[in-house]
C-alpha positions as CSV (number, residue, x, y, z in Angstrom):
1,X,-25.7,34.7,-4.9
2,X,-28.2,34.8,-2.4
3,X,-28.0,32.8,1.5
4,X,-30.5,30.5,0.2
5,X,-28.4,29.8,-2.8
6,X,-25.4,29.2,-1.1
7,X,-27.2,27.5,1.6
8,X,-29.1,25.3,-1.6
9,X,-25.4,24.4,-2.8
10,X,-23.9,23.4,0.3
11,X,-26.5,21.1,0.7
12,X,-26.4,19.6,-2.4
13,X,-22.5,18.7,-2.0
14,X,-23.2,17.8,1.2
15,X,-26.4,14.9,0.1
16,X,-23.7,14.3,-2.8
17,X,-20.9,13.3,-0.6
18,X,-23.5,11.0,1.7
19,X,-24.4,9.6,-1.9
20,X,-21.0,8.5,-2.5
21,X,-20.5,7.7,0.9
22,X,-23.4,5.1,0.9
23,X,-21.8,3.9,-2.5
24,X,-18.8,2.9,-0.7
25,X,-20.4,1.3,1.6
26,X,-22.3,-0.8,-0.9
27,X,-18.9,-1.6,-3.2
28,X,-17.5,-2.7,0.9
29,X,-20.4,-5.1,0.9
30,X,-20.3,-6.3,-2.2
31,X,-16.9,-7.1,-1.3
32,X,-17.0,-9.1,1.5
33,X,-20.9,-10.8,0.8
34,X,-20.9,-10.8,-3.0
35,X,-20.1,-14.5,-3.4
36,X,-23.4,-15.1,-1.4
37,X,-24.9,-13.3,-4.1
38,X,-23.1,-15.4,-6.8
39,X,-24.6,-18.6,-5.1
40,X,-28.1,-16.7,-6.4
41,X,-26.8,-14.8,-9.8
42,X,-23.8,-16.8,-10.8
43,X,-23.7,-13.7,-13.9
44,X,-22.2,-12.2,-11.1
45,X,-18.9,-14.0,-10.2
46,X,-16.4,-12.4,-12.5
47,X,-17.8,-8.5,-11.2
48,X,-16.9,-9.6,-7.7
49,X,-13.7,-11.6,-8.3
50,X,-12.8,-7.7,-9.4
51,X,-14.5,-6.5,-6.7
52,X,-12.1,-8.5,-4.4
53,X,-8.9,-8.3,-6.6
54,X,-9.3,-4.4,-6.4
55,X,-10.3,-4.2,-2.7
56,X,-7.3,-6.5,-1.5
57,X,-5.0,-4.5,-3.8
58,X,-6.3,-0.7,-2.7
59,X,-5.8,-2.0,0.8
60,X,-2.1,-4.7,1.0
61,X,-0.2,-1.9,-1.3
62,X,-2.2,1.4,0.1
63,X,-3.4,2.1,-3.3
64,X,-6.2,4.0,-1.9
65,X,-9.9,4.1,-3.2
66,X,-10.9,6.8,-5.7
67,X,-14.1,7.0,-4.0
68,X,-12.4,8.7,-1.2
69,X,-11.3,11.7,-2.4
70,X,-14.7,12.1,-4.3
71,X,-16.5,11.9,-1.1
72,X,-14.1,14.2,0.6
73,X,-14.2,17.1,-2.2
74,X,-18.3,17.1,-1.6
75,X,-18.2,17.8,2.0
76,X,-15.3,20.6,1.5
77,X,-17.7,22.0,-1.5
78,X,-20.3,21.7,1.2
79,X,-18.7,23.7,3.8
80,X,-17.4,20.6,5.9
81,X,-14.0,19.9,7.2
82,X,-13.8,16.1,5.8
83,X,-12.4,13.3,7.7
84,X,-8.2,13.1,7.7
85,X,-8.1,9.5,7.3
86,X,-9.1,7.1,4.7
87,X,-12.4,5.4,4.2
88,X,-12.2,2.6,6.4
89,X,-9.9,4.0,8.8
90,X,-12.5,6.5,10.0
91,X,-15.9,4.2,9.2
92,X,-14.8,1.0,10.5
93,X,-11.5,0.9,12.3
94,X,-11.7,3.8,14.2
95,X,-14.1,2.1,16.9
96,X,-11.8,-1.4,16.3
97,X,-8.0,-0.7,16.2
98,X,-5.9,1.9,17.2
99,X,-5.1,4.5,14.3
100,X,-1.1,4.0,14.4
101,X,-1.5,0.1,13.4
102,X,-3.8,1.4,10.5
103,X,-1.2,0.2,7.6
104,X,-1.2,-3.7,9.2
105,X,-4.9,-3.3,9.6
106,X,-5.4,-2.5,6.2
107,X,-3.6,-5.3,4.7
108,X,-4.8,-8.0,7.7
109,X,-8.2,-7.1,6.1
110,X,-7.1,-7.6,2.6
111,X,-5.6,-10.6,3.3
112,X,-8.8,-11.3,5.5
113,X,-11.4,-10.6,2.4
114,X,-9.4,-12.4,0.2
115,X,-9.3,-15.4,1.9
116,X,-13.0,-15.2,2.9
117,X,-13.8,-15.4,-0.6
118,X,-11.7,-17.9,-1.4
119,X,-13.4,-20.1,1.2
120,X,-16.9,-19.5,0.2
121,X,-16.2,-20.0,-3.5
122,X,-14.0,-23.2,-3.0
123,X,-16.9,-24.3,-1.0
124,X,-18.8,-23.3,-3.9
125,X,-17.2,-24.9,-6.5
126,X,-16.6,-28.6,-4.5
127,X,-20.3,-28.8,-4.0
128,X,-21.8,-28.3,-7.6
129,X,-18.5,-30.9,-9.1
């Protein structure tokens, strides 16, 4: 195998591990702002009542994300030392809370998401009965 080759390879696992990375980001969205969407595409409310159920139970009993470790095997394929800690730990509450609370932080935003959408779709739900 030639440089270029290797060179080729290592940037295709590292575009693949953006790829899931942005993925993530878009199944985190989805999460929290789905039942906006459900006000537009009510199809949608049973794929983000999953959405929710799985993202409050990945992050109250540290289930973690498959997604994760997808992401992380790219970058090492692509020559990259990954990131230690998990998704949202290094993305989001890295720059908002202190890394040795990261347990209570990830079920204070389970418990957060969860009751978000329980808001917006009770609000839902009272306005159209």
């Amino acid at each position: 195998m030639g440089d270029d080759s290797i060179r080729r390879t290592s940037m295709t696992y590292r575009a693949l591990a953006r790829a899931v990375a942005a993925l993530h980001v878009a199944f985190v969205l989805f999460v929290v702002l789905g039942s906006l969407l459900v006000l537009r595409w009510p199809g949608l409310l049973w794929l983000h009542l999953l959405a929710v159920l799985w993202a409050a139970a990945t992050l109250a009993f540290d289930l973690g994300c498959p997604l994760t470790p997808l992401e992380k095997s790219f970058w090492r394929q692509g020559g990259r030392e990954p990131y230690p800690e998990g998704f949202l730990q290094h993305h989001v509450l890295r720059t908002l809370a202190s890394p040795e609370h990261s347990r209570r932080n990830h079920v204070a935003i389970g418990v957060g998401v969860l009751v978000l959408n329980v808001v917006v779709y009770f609000i839902l739900f009272s306005s159209r009965a």
